[in-house]
N, C-alpha and C positions, 0 to 999 in steps of 0.2 A: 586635910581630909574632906570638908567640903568642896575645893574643888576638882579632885577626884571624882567624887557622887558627879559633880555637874555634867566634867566632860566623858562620863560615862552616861550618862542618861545621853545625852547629846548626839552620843556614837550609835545607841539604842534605838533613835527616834530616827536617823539619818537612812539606816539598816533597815528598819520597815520599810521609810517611804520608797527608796528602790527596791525593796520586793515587791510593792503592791504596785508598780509601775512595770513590772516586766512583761506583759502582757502587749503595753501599748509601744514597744521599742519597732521600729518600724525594721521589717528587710532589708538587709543591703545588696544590690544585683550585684555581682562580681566585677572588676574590670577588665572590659573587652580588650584583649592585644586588636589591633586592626590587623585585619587581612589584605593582602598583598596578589594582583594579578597583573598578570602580562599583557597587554594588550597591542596590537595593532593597529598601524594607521593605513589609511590610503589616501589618493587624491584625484580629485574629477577638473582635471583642465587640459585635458586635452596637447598634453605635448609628447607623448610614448605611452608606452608599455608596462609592464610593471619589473620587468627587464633594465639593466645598468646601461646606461646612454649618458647624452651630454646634457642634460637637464640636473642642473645643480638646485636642491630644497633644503630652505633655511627653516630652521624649525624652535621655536619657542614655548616652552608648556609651563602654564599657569595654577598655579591652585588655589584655594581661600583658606591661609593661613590659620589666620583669627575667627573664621567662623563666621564672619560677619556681614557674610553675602556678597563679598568683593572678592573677584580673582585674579588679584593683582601682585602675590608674590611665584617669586620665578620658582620655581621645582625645576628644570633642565631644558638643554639648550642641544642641536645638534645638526650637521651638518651632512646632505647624503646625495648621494649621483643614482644609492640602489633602494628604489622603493621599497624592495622584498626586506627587506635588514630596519625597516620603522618599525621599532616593538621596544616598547619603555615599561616596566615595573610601576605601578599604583599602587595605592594604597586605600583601601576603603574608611570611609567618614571624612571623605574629602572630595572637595571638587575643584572640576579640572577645566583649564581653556586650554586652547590649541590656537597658534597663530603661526602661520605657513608664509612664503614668499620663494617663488619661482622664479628661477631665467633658462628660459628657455634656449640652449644648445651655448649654455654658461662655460662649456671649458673651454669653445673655442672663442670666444668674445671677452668674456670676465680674464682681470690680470688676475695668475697664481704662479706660486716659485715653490717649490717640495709638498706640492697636494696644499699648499695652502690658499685664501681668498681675502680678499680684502672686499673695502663695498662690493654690494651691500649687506656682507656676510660678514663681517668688521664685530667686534666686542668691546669695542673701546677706540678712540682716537687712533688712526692711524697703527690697530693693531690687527692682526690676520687670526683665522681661523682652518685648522685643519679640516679636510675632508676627511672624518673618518667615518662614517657612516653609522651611529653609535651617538645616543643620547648621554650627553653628559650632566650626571645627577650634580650640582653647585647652584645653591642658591644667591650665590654673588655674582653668579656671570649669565649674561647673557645677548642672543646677537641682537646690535642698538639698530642697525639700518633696515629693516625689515617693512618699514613703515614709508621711508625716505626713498624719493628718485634716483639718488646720486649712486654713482657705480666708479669701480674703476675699471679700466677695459684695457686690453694686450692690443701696442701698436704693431703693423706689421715688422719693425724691426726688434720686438721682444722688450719695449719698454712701454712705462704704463701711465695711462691719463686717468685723470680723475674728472667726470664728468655729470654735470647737476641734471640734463635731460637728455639719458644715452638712449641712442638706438639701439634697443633693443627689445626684446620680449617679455616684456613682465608679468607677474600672475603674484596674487592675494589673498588670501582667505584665513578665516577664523572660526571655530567652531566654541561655544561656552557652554557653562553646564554640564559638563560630561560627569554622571558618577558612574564609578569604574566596576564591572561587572567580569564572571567566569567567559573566558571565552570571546572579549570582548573585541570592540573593533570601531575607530572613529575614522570617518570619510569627509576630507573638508574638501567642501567645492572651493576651486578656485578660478575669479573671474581676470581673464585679462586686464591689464593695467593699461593701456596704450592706446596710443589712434595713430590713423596714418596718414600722407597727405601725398598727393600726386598731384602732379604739374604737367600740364600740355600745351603746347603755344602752338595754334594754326594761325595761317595767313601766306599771302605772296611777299614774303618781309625785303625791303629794298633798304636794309639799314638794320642797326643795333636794339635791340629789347631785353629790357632789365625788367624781370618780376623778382620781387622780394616780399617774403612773407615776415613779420612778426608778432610774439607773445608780450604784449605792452612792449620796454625797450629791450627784449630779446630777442633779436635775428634767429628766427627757425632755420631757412633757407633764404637763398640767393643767386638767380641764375642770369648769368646775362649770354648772348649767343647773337648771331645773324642770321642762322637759319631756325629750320619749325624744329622747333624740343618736346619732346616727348620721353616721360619716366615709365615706361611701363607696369615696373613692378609697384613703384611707390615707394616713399619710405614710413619706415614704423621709429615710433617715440614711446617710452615711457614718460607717466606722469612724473613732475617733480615732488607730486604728494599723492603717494603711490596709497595709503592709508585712506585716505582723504577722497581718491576715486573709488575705491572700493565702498565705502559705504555709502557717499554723498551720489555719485554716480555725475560729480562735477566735470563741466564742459570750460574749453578756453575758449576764449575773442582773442580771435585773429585779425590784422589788418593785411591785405594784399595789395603791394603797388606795382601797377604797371607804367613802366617807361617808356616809350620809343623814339631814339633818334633818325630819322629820314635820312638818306641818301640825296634826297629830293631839296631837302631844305628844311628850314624853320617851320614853312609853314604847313608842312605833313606830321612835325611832331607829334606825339600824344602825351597824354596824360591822365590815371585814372588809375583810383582806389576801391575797395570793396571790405565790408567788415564780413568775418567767416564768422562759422563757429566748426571750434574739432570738438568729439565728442569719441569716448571711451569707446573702444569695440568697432572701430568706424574709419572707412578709408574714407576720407573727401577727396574730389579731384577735381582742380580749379581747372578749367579750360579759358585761355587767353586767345581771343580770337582779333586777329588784326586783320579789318576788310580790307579787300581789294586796291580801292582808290586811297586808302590807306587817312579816310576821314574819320574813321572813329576807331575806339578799340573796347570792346565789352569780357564780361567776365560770366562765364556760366560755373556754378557748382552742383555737384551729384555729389551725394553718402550712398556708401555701401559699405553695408555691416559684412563683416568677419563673419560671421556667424559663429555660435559656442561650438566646441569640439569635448566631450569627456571622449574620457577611452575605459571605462566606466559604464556599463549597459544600464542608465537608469531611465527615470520619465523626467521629462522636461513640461514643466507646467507649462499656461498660456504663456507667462509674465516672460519668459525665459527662464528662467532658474529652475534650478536641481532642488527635486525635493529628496533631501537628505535626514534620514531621522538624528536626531543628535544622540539621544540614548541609542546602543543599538540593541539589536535584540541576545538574548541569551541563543548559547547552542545547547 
């Protein structure tokens, strides 16, 4: 019977002190479903329209999983020839990168077999990806070579090389930050990846001339000939750390050697090197000039910048670059 009384008093004293406590019970705000919007991408480099062409774009979207101000897990991956058809599903209380990589006039250069792509549109070792033009939501996949030089490319008899510094057209860009708004619309500039290099050899040549250029012990080019050579167009190189010129804006050392054997003899030969530098966005063009009496041989070089191209009506700052707002605005 006693302890009865107890744990009823006990039950008595428990029962006040949460009543006289209801007062200070704090609000609870509901919980918010996140909202969900469609948004829009575009792109500012300058290789078409917003029209289906042969400019193949690798697309990778990031968001910060954890919250924790890193937007380093993947949300979807996708691969597109049709600008008009970039529109991916967000999610609000999240944010988002964007990491793009371009080749420009990709389906006649890039190896593919049934709308598929290998480098540098690959998801894995030696695997391909479809062209479908359609972001695919898997947070386990996503394209690895985005970042990387390497490509595979269609030889002219329909088989395919893999190659660590291909000629080609490359473009990069990134946008971060993005929280996803009605109406919304993300624009990543992308800057070319590549430089070019032109070769010209004047002189009255009475004999054999070997220029060769390399990137430390990588052979870029190698011409040898008897008469004056001349590249007109030049060619174009992607970087092999295509990541890596995009943001660093890194330049390579070149060495250029000139050779010449005489007709004449031994003692017309030449001989003579020159350090370059190639730089992003930029044709160099080595001029090889063998005088006359055929006593010496010099080396002149000119840059001449590409200059940027969007197809994109924006401003272009002093710096060159696109100012792009990354939030964009509401409609």
């Amino acid at each position: 019977m006693k302890n009865l009384k107890l744990v009823t008093a006990l039950l008595f004293t428990l029962l006040y002190i949460g009543c006289s406590n209801v007062e200070n019970v704090p609000e609870l705000e509901p919980v918010q479903e996140p909202e969900s919007y469609t948004i829009s991408l575009g792109m500012g480099d300058g290789t078409e329209s917003r029209a289906v062409g042969s400019t193949i774009y690798g697309i990778n979207v990031y968001f910060d999983k954890e919250k924790d101000g890193v937007q380093d897990d993947i949300y979807a991956y996708g691969l597109f020839d049709d600008p008009s058809k970039m529109t991916i599903t967000l999610y609000t209380g999240y944010v988002y990168k964007f990491v793009c990589s371009a080749v420009k006039n990709g389906k006649n250069v890039l190896y593919y077999a049934s709308s598929k792509f290998q480098a540098p549109f690959q998801t894995g070792a030696n695997s391909t990806t479809l062209l479908g033009n359609e972001f695919i939501i898997n947070p386990g996949t996503y394209l690895s070579g985005l970042g990387t030089g390497k490509a595979v490319l269609m030889n002219d008899d329909g088989t395919s090389s893999s190659v660590t510094r291909p000629c080609i057209q490359r473009y990069y860009g990134e946008v971060s930050d993005y929280t996803p708004v009605a109406n919304g619309s993300v624009n990543i500039p992308l800057k070319k990846t590549y430089f070019g290099s032109r070769l010209v050899i004047n002189g009255d040549l009475d004999g054999t001339v070997t220029v060769t250029c390399k990137i430390g012990s990588e052979q870029l080019w190698s011409v040898n000939t008897t008469k004056e050579y001349e590249e007109k167009e030049g060619t174009l190189y992607s970087y092999t750390d295509v990541y890596d010129c995009w943001k660093n804006e890194s330049n390579y050392t070149a060495t250029v050697t000139l050779n010449y054997n005489s007709n004449r003899g031994d003692y017309w030969d030449l001989s003579n090197s020159k350090t370059i530098t190639f730089k992003r966005n930029v044709m160099t063009t080595i001029t090889v000039n063998v005088t006359p009496d055929y006593s010496s041989g010099t080396f002149n070089v000119l840059e001449e910048e590409f200059g940027e191209e969007y197809y994109f009506d924006y401003e272009i700052n002093g710096e060159g670059e696109l100012d792009v707002p990354v939030t964009p605005d509401e409609e």
